[in-house]
CHARMM-style PDB file with segment names, atoms N, HN, CA, C and O in Angstrom:
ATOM      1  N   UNK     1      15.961 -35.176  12.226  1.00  0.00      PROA
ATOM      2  CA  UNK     1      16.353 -34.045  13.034  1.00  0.00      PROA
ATOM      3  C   UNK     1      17.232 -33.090  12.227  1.00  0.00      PROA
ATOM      4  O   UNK     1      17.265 -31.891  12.505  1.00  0.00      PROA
ATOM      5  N   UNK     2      17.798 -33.508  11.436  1.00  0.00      PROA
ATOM      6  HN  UNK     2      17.771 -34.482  11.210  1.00  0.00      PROA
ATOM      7  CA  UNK     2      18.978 -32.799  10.986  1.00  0.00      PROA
ATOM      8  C   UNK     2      18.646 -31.914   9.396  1.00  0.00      PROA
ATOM      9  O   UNK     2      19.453 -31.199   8.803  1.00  0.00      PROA
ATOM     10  N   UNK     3      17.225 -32.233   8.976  1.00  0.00      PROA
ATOM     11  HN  UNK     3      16.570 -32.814   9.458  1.00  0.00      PROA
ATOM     12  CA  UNK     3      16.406 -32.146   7.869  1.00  0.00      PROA
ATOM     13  C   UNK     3      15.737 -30.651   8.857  1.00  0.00      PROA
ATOM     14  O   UNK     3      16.012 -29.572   8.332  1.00  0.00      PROA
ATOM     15  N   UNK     4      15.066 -30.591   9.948  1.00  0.00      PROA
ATOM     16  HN  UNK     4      14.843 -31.468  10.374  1.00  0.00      PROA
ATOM     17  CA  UNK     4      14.010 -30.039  10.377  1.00  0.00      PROA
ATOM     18  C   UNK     4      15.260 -28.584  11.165  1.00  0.00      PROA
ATOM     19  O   UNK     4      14.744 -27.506  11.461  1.00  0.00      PROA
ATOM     20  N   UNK     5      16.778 -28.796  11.391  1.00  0.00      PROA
ATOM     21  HN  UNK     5      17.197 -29.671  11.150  1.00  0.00      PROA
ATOM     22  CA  UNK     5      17.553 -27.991  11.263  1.00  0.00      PROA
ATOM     23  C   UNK     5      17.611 -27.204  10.362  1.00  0.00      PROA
ATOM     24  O   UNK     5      17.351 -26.002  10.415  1.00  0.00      PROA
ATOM     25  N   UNK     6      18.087 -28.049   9.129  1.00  0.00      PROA
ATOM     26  HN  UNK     6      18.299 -29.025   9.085  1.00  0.00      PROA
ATOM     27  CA  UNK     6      18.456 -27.422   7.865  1.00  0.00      PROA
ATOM     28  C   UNK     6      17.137 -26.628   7.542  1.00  0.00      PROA
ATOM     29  O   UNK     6      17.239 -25.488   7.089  1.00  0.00      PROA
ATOM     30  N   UNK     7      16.107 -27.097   7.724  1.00  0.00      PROA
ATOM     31  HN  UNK     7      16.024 -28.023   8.092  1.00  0.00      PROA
ATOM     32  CA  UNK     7      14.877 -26.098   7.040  1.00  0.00      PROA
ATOM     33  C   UNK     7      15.084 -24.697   7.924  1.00  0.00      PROA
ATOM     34  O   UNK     7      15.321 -23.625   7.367  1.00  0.00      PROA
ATOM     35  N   UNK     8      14.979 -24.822   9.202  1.00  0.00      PROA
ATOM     36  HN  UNK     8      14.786 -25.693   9.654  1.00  0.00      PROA
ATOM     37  CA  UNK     8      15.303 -23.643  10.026  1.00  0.00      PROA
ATOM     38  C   UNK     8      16.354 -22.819   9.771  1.00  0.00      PROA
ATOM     39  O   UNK     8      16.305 -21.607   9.984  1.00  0.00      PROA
ATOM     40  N   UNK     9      17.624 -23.577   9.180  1.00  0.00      PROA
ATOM     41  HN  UNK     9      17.664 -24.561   9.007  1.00  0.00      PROA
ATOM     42  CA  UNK     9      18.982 -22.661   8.823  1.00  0.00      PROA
ATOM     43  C   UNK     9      18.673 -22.161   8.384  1.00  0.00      PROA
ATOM     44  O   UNK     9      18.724 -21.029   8.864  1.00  0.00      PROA
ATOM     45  N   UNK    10      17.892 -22.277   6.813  1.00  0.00      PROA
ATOM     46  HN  UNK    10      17.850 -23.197   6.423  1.00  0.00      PROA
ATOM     47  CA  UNK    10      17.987 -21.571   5.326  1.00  0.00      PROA
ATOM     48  C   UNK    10      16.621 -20.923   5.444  1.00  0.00      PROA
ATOM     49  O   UNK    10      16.524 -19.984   4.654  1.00  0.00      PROA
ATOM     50  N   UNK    11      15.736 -21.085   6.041  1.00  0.00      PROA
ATOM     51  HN  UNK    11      15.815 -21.847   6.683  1.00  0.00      PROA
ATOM     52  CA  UNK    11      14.315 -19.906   6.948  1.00  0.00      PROA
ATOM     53  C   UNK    11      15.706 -18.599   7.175  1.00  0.00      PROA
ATOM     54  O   UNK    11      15.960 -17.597   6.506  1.00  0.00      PROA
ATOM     55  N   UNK    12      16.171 -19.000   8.031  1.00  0.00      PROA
ATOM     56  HN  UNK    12      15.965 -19.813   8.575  1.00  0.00      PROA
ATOM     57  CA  UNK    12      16.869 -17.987   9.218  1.00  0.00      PROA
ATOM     58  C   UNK    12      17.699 -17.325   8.209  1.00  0.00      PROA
ATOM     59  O   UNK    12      17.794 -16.101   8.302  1.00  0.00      PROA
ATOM     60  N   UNK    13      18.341 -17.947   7.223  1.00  0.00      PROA
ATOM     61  HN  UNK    13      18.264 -18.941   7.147  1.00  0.00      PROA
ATOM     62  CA  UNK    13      19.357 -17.251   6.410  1.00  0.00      PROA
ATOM     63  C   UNK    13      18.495 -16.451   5.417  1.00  0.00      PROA
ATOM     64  O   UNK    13      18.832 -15.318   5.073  1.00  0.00      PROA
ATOM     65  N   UNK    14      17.410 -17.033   4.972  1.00  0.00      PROA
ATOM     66  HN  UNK    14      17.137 -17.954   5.251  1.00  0.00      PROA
ATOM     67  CA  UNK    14      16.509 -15.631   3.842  1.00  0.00      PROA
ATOM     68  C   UNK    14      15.916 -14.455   4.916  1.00  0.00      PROA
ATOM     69  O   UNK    14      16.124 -13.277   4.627  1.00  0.00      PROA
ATOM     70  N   UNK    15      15.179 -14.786   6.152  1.00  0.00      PROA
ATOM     71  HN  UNK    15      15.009 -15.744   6.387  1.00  0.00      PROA
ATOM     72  CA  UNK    15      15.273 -13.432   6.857  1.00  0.00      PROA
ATOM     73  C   UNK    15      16.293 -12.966   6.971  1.00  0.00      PROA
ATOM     74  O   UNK    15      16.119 -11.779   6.697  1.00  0.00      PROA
ATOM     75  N   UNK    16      17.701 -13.181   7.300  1.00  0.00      PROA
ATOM     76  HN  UNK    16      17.843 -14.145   7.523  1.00  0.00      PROA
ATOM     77  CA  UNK    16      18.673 -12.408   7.399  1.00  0.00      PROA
ATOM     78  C   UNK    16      18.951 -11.562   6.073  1.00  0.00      PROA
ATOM     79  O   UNK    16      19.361 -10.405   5.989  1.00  0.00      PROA
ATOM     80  N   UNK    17      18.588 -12.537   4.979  1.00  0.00      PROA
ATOM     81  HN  UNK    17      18.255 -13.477   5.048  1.00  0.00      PROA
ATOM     82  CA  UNK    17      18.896 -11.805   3.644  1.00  0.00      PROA
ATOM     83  C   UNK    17      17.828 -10.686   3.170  1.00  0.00      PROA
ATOM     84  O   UNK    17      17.786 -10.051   2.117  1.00  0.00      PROA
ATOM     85  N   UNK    18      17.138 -10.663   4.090  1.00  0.00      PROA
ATOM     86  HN  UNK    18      17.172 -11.179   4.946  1.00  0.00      PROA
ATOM     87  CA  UNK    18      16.066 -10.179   3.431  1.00  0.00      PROA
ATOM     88  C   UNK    18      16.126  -8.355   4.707  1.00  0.00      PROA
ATOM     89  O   UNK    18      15.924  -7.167   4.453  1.00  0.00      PROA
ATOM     90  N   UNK    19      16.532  -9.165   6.075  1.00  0.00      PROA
ATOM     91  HN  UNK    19      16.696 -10.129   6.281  1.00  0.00      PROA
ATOM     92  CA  UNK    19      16.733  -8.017   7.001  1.00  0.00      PROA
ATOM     93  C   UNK    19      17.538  -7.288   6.373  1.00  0.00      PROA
ATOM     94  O   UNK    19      17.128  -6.127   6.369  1.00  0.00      PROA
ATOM     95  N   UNK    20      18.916  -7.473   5.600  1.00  0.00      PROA
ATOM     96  HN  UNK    20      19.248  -8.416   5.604  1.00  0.00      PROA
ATOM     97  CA  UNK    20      19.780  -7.013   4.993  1.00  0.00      PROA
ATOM     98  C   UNK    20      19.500  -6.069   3.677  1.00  0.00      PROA
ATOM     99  O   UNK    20      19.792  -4.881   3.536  1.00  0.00      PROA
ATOM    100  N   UNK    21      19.102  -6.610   3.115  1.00  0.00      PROA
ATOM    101  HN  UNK    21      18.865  -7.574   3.229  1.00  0.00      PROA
ATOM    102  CA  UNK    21      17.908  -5.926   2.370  1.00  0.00      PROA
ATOM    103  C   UNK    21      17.708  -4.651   2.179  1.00  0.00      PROA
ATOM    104  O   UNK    21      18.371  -3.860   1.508  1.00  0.00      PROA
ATOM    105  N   UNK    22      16.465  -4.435   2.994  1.00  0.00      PROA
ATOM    106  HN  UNK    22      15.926  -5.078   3.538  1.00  0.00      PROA
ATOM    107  CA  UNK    22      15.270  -3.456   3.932  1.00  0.00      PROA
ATOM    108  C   UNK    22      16.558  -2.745   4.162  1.00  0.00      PROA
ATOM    109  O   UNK    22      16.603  -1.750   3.438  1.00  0.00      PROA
ATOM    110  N   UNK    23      17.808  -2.907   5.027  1.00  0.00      PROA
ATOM    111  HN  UNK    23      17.772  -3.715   5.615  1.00  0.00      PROA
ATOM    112  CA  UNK    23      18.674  -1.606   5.990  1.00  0.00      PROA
ATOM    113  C   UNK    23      19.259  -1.211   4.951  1.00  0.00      PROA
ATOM    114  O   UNK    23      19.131  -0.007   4.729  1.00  0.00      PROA
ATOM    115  N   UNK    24      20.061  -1.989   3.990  1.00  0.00      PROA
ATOM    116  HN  UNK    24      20.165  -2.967   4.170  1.00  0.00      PROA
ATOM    117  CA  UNK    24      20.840  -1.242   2.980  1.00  0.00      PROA
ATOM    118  C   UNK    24      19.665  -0.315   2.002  1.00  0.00      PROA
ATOM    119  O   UNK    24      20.143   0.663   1.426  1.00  0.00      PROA
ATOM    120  N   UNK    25      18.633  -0.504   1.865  1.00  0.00      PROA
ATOM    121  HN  UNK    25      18.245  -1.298   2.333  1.00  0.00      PROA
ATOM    122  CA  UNK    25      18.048   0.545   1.261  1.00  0.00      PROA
ATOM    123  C   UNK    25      17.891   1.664   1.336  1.00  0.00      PROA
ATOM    124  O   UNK    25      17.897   2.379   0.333  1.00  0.00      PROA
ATOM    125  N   UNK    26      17.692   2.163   2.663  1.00  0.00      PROA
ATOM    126  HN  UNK    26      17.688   1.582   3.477  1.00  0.00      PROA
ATOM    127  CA  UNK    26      17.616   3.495   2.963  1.00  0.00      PROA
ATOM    128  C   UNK    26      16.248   4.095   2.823  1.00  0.00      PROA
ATOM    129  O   UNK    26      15.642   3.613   1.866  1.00  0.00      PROA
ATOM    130  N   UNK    27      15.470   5.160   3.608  1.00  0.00      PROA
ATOM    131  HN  UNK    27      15.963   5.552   4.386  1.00  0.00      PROA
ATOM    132  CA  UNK    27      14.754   5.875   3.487  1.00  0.00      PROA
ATOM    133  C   UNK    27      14.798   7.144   2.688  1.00  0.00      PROA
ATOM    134  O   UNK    27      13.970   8.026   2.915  1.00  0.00      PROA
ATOM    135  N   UNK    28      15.470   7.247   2.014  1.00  0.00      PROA
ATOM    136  HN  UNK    28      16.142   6.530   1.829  1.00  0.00      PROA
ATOM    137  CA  UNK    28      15.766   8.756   1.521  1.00  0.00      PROA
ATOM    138  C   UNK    28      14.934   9.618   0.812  1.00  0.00      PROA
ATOM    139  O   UNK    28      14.723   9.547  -0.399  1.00  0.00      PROA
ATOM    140  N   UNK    29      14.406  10.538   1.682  1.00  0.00      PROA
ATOM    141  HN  UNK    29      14.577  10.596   2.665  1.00  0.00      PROA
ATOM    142  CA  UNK    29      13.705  11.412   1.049  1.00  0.00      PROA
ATOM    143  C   UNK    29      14.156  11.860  -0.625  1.00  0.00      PROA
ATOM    144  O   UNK    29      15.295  11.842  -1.092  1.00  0.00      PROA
ATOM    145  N   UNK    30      12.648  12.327  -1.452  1.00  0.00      PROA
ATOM    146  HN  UNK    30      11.723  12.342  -1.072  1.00  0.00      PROA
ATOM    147  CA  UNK    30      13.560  12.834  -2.747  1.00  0.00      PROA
ATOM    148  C   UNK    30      14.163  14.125  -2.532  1.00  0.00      PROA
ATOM    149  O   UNK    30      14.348  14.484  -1.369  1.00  0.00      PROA
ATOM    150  N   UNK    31      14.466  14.807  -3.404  1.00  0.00      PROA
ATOM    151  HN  UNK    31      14.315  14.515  -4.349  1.00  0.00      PROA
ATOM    152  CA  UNK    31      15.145  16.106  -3.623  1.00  0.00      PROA
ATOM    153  C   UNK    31      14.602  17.090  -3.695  1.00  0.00      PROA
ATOM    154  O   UNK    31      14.762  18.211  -3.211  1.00  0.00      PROA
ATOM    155  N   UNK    32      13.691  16.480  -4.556  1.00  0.00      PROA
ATOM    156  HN  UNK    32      13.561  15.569  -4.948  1.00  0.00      PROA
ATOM    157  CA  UNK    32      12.396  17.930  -5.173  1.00  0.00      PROA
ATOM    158  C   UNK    32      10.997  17.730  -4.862  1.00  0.00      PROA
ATOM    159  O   UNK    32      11.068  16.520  -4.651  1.00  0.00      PROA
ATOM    160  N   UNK    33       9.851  17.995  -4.686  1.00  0.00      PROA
ATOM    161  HN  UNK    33       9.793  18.978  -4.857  1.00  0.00      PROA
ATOM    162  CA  UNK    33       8.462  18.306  -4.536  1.00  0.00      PROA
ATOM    163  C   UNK    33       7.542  17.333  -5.509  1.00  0.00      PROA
ATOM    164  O   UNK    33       6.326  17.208  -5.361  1.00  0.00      PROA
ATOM    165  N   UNK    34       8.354  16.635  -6.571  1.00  0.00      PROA
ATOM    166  HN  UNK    34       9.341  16.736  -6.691  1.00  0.00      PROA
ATOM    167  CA  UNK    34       7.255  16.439  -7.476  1.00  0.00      PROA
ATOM    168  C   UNK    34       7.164  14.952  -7.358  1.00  0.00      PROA
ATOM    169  O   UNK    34       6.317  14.546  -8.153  1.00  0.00      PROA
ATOM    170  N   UNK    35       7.742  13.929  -6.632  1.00  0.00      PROA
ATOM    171  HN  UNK    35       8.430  14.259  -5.986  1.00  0.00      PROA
ATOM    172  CA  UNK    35       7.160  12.970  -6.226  1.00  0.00      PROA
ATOM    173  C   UNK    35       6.407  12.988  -5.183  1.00  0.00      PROA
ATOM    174  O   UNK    35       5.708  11.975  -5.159  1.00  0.00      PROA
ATOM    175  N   UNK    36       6.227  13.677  -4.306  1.00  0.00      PROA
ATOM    176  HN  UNK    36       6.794  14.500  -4.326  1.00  0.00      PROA
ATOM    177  CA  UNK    36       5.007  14.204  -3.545  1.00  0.00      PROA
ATOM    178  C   UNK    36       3.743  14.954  -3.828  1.00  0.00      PROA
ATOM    179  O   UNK    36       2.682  14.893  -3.208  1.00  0.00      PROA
ATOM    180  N   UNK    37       4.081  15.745  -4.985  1.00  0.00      PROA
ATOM    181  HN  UNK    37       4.943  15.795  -5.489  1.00  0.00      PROA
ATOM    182  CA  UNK    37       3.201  16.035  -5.520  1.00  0.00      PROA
ATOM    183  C   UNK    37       2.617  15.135  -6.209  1.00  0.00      PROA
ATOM    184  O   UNK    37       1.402  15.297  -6.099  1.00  0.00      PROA
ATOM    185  N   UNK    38       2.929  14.046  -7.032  1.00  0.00      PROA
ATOM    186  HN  UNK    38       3.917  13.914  -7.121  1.00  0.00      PROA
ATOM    187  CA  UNK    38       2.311  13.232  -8.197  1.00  0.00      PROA
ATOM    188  C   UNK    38       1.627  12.630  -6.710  1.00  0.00      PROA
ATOM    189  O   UNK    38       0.494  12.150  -6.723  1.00  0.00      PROA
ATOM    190  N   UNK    39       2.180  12.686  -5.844  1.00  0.00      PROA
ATOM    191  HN  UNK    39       3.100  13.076  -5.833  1.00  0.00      PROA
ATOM    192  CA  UNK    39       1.577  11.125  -4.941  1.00  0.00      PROA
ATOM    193  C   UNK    39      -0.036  11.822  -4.089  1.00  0.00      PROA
ATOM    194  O   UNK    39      -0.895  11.302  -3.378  1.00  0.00      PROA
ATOM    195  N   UNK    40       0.151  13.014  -4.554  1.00  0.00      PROA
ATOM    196  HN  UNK    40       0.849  13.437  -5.131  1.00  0.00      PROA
ATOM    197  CA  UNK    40      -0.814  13.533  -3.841  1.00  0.00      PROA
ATOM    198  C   UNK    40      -2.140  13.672  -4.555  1.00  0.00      PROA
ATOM    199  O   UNK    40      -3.221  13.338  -4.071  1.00  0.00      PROA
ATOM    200  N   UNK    41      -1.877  14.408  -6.234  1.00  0.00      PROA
ATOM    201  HN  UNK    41      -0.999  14.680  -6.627  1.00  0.00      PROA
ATOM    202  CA  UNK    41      -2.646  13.802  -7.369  1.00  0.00      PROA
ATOM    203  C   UNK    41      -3.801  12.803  -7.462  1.00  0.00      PROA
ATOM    204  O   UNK    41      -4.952  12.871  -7.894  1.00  0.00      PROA
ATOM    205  N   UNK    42      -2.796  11.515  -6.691  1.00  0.00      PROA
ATOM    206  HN  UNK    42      -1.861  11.460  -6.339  1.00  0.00      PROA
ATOM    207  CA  UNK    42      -2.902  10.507  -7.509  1.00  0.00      PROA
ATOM    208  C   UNK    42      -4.137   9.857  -6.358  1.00  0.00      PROA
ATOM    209  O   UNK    42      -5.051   9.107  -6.702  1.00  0.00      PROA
ATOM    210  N   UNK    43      -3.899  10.341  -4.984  1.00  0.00      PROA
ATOM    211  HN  UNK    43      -3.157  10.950  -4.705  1.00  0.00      PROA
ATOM    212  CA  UNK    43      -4.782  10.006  -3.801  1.00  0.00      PROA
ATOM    213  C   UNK    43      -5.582  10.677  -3.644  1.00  0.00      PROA
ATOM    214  O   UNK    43      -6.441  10.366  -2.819  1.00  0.00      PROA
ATOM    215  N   UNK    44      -5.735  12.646  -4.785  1.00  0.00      PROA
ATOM    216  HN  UNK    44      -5.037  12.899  -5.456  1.00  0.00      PROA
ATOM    217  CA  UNK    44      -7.139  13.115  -4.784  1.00  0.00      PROA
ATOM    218  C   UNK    44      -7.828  12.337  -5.603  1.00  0.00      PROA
ATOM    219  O   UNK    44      -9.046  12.241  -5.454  1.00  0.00      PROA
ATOM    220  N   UNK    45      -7.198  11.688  -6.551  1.00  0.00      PROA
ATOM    221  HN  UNK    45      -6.209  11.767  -6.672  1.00  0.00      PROA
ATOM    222  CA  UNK    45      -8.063  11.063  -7.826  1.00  0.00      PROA
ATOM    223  C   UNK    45      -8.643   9.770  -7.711  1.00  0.00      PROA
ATOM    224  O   UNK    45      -9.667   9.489  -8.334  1.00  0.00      PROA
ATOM    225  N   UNK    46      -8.022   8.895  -6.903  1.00  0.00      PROA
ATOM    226  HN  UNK    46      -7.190   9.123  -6.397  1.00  0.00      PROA
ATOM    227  CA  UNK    46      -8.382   7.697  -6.287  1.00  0.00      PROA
ATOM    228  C   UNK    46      -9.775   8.350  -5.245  1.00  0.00      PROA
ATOM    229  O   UNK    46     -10.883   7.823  -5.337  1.00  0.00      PROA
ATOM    230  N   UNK    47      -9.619   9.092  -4.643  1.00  0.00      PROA
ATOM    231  HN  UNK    47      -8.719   9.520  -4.568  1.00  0.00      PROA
ATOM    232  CA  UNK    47     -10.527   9.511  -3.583  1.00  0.00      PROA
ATOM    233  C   UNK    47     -11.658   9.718  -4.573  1.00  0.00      PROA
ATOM    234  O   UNK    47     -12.657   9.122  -4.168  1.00  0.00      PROA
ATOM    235  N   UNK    48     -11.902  10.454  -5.921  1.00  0.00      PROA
ATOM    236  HN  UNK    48     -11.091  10.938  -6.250  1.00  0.00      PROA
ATOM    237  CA  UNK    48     -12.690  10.971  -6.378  1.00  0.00      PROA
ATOM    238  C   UNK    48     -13.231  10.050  -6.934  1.00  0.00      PROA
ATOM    239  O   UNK    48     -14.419  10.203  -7.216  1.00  0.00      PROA
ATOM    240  N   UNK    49     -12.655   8.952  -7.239  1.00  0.00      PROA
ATOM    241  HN  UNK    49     -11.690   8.828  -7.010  1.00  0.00      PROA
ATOM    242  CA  UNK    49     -12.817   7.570  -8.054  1.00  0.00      PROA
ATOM    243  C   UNK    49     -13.967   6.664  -7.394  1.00  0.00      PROA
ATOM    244  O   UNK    49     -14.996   6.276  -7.947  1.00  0.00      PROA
ATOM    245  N   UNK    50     -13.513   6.405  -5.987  1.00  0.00      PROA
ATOM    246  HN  UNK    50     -12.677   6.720  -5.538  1.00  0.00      PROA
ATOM    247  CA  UNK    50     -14.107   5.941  -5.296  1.00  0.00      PROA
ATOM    248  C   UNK    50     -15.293   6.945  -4.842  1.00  0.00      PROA
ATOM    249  O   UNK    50     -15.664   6.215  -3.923  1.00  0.00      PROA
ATOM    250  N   UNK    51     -15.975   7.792  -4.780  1.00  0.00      PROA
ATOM    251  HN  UNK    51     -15.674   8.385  -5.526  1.00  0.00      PROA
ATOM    252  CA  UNK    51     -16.738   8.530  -4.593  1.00  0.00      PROA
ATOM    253  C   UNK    51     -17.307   8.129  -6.077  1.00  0.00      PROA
ATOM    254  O   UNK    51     -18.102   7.211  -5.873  1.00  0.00      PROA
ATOM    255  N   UNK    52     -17.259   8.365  -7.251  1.00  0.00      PROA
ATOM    256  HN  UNK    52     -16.613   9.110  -7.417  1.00  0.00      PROA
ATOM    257  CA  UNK    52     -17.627   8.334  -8.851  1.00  0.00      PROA
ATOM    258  C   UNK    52     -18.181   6.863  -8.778  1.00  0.00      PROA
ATOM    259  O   UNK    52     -19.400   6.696  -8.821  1.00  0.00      PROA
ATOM    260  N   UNK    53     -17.515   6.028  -8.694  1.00  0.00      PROA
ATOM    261  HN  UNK    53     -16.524   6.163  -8.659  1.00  0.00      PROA
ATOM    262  CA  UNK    53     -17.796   4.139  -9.028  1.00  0.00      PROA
ATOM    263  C   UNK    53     -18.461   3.484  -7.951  1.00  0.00      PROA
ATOM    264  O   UNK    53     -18.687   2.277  -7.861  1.00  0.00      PROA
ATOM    265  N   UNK    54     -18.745   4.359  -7.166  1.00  0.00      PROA
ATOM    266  HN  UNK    54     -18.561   5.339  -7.239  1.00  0.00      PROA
ATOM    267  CA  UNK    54     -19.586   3.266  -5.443  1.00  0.00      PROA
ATOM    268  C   UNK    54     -20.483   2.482  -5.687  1.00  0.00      PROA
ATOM    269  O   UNK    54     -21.615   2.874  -5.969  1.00  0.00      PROA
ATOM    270  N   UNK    55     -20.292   1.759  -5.652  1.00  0.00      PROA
ATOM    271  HN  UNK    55     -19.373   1.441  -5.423  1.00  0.00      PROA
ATOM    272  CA  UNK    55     -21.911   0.943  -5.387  1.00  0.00      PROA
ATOM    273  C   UNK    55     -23.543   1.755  -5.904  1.00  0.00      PROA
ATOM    274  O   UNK    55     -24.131   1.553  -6.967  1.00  0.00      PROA
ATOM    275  N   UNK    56     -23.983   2.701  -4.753  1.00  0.00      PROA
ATOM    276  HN  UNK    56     -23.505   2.865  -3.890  1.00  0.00      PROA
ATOM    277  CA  UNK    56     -24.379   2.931  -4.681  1.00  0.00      PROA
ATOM    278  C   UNK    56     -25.012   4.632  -6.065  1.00  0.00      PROA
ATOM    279  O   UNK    56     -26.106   4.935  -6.540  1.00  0.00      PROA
ATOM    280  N   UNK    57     -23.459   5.307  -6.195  1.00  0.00      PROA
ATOM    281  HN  UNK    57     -22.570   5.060  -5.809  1.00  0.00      PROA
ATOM    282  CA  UNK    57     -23.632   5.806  -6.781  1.00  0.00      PROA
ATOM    283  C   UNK    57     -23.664   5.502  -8.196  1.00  0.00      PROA
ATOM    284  O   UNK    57     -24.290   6.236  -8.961  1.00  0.00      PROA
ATOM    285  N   UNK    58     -22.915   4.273  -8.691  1.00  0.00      PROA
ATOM    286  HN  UNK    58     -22.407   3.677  -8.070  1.00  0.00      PROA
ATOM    287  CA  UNK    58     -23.139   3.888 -10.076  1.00  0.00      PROA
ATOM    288  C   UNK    58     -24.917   3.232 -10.427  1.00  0.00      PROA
ATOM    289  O   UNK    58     -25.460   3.138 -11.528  1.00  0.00      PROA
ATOM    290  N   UNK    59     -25.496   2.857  -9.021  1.00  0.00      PROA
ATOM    291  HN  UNK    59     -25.055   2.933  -8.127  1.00  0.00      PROA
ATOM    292  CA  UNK    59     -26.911   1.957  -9.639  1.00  0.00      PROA
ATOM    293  C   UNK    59     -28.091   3.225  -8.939  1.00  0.00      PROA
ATOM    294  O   UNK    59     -29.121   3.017  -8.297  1.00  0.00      PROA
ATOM    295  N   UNK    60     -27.481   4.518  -9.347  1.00  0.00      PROA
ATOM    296  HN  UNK    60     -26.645   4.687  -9.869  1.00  0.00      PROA
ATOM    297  CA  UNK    60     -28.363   5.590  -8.885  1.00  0.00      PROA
ATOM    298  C   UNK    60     -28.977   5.314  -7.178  1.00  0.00      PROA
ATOM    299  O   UNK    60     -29.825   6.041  -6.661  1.00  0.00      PROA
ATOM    300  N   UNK    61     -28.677   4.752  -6.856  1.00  0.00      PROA
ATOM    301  HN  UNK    61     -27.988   4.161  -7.276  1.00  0.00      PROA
ATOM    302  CA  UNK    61     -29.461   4.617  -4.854  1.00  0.00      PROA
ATOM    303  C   UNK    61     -28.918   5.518  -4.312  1.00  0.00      PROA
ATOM    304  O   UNK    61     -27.706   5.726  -4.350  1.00  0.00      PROA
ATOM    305  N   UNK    62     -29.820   6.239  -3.678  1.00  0.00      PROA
ATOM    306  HN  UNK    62     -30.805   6.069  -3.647  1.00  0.00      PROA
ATOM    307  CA  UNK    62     -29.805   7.888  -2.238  1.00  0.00      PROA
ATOM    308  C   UNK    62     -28.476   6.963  -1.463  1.00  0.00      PROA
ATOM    309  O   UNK    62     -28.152   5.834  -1.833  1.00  0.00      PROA
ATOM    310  N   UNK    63     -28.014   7.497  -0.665  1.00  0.00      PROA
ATOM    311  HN  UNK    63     -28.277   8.413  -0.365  1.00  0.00      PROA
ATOM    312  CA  UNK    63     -26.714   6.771   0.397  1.00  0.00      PROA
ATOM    313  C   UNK    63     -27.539   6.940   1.483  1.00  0.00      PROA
ATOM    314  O   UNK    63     -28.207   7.947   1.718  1.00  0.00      PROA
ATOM    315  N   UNK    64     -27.448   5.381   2.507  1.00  0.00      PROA
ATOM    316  HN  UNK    64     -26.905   4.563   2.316  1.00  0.00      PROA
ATOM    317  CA  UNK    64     -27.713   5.408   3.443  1.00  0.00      PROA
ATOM    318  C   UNK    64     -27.081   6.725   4.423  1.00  0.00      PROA
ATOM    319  O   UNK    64     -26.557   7.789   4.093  1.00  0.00      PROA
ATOM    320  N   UNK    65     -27.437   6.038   5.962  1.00  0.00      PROA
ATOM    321  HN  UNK    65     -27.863   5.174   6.230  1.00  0.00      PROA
ATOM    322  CA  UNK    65     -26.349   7.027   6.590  1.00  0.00      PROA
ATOM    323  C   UNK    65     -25.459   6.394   7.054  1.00  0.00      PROA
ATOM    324  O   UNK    65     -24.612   7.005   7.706  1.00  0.00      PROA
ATOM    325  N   UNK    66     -25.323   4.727   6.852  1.00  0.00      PROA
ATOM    326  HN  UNK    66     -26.011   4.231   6.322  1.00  0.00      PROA
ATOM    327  CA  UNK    66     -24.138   4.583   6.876  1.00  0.00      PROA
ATOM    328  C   UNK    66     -22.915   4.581   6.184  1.00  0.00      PROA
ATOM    329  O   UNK    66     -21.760   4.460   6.593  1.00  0.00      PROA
ATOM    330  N   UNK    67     -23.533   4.786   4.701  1.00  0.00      PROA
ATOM    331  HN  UNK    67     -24.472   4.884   4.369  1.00  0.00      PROA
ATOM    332  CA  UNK    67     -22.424   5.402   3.617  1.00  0.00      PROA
ATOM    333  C   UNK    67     -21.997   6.443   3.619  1.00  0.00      PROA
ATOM    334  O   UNK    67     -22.676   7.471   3.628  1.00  0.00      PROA
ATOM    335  N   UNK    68     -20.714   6.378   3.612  1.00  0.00      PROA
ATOM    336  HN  UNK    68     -20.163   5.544   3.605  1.00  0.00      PROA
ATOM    337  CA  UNK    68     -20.002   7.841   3.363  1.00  0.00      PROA
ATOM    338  C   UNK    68     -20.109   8.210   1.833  1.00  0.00      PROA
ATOM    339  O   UNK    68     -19.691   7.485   0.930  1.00  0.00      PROA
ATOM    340  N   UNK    69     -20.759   9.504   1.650  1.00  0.00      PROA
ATOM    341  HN  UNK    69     -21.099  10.092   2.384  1.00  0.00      PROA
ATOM    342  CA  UNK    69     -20.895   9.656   0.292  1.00  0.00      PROA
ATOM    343  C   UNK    69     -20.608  11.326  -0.233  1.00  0.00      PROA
ATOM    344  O   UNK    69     -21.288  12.352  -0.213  1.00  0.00      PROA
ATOM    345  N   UNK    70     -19.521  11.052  -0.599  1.00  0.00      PROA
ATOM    346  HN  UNK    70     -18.969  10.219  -0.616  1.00  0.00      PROA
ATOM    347  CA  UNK    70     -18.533  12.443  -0.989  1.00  0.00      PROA
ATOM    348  C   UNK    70     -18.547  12.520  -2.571  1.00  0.00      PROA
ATOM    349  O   UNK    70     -18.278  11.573  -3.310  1.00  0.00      PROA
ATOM    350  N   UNK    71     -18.882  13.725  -2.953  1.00  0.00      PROA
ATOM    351  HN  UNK    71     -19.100  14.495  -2.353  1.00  0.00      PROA
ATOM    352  CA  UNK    71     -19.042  14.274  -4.323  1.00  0.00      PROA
ATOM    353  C   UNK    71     -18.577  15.682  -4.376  1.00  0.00      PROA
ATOM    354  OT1 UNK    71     -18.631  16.310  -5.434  1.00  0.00      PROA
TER     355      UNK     71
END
């Protein structure tokens, strides 16, 4: 009994450490534009990526209509 406590204490004490964590961090927006900008970059280029490497478009096959197929 006193084993199946202790596991629960030190559970309960890393969420707490961990809730503690997360709040002291803070959300804080940046200052300037250009980490939003890189982040925006970086999700046209991923987008374009995935459109470029598909399945479908790397082994030359027409896209169904259930593929979404953006170029």
């Amino acid at each position: 009994m006193a084993t199946i406590l202790t596991v629960f204490g030190v559970l309960g004490a890393a969420a707490l450490f961990l809730i503690v964590v997360l709040l002291r961090r803070g959300g804080s927006r940046t200052e300037n534009a250009d980490g939003l900008r890189i982040e925006r970059r970086r999700r046209e280029q991923a987008s374009i990526d995935r459109a470029t490497y598909h399945s479908s478009a790397v082994h030359k096959e027409p896209p169904t209509r259930r593929q979404r197929h953006r170029r």
